[in-house]
Every structure is written in structure tokens, then in C-alpha cells.
C-alpha positions, 0 to 999 in steps of 0.5 A, a space after each residue: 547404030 551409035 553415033 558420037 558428036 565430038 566438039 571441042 568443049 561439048 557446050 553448043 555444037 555437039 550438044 545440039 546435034 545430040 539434041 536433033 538425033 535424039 528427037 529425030 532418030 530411031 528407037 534403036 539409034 543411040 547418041 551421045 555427044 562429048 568434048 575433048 574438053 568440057 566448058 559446061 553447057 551454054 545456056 543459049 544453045 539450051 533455049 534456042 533448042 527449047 524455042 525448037 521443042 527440043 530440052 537438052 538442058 539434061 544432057 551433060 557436058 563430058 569428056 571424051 572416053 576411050 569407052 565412048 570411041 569404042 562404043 562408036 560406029 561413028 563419030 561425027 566432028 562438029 568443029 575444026 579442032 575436034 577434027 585435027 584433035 580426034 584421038 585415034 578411033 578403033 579400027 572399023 569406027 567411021 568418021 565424019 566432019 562437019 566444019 560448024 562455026 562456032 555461035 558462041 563466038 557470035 558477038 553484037 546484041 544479045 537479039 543478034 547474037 541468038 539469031 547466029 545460035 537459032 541459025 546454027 541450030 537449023 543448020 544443025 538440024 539440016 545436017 542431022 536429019 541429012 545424016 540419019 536419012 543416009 544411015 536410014 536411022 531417021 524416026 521420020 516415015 
């Protein structure tokens, strides 16, 4: 199984979902994540995932690729301009959306702030864990 979170800058959403398959999927399950765009990687969405246990400051921030799409079994939207922007997937690729709100648009003090990217990621969480359990890829017994 191959999994494709696309967003549309591949900073926070997308590479938090990367994140969570990779530390609560299978061995065989592989995962990568990309924007229609790429902003560079947001240093909060980073340390809030690091608070988690979970270290992405490694995965990069990329561009989709018509190799990427091709290499999908699914491809999982994390934001409404991903969703309505996706190009056009190869015949028997599934895709799912998920309507996350973007925490980089969070505003007020840097403590609120983070407390909208430590809630996103425990949603992300939710509905990775949610995901790899329907597809049974889940490393969880």
C-alpha cells in the first residue's frame, strides 16, 4: 500500500500525516507526502510532532509528481485547495479528502498558537490511525 497526503504547500498538514503513517503503519506500507506547491517546512508543525515523539524535521517538503500520482494507491487531500487542485489521478488510484483547517493560519500568542498546531496534530493523528485501521495497514496489534 502506498499512501500520498497531498496539501497545498506540504509544510504542516500533509507532513504531519506523513509523520503519524509512518510511526503508526505497517513495515510494508509506504507513505509520502507532497504539495501542489512547496512553502518549505513550518518549524511548529516540526516541534509539535517532536512533543508527540514523532521527528519529521527530515522529510522534505516537495512538489507533486506525475511519479508520485502514479505510485498511489491513494491519495488522501488534507486541505480544500488540494481537493479542488488535485490533478487528474490514474485510473484505479483512490482518493480521500479530508477538510483539515490550516493551524498555520492560527493567530494570538505564540502559546495559543501552538495549542491550534498540538490540536491538529491529534486530529491528524485520530484520522491517520482511523485510515490505517480501514485499510488494515495499522503496525498497532
Amino acid at each position: 500500500m502506498n499512501i500520498l497526503f497531498l496539501c497545498t504547500g506540504n509544510s504542516c498538514r500533509s507532513q504531519m500525516a506523513e509523520g503519524w503513517a509512518r510511526a503508526l503503519g505497517a513495515d510494508d506500507l509506504q507513505v509520502q507526502s507532497a504539495g501542489i506547491e512547496a512553502h518549505g517546512k513550518n518549524p511548529r508543525a516540526i516541534a509539535v510532532m517532536q512533543e508527540a515523539g514523532v521527528d519529521i524535521a527530515a522529510q522534505p517538503s516537495t512538489r507533486v509528481t506525475g511519479d508520485m500520482l502514479h505510485a498511489a494507491d491513494l491519495v488522501v487531500t488534507v486541505c480544500g485547495h488540494a481537493d479542488e487542485h488535485c490533478p487528474v489521478l490514474p485510473p484505479g488510484t483512490r482518493k480521500e479528502h479530508w477538510p483539515l483547517e490550516d493551524p498555520a493560519r492560527a493567530s494570538g500568542s505564540e502559546e495559543q498558537v501552538m495549542a491550534v498546531f498540538r490540536a491538529s496534530r491529534d486530529v491528524i493523528r485520530q484520522r491517520v490511525d482511523d485510515l490505517l485501521q480501514r485499510l488494515g495497514a495499522s503496525a498497532k496489534p
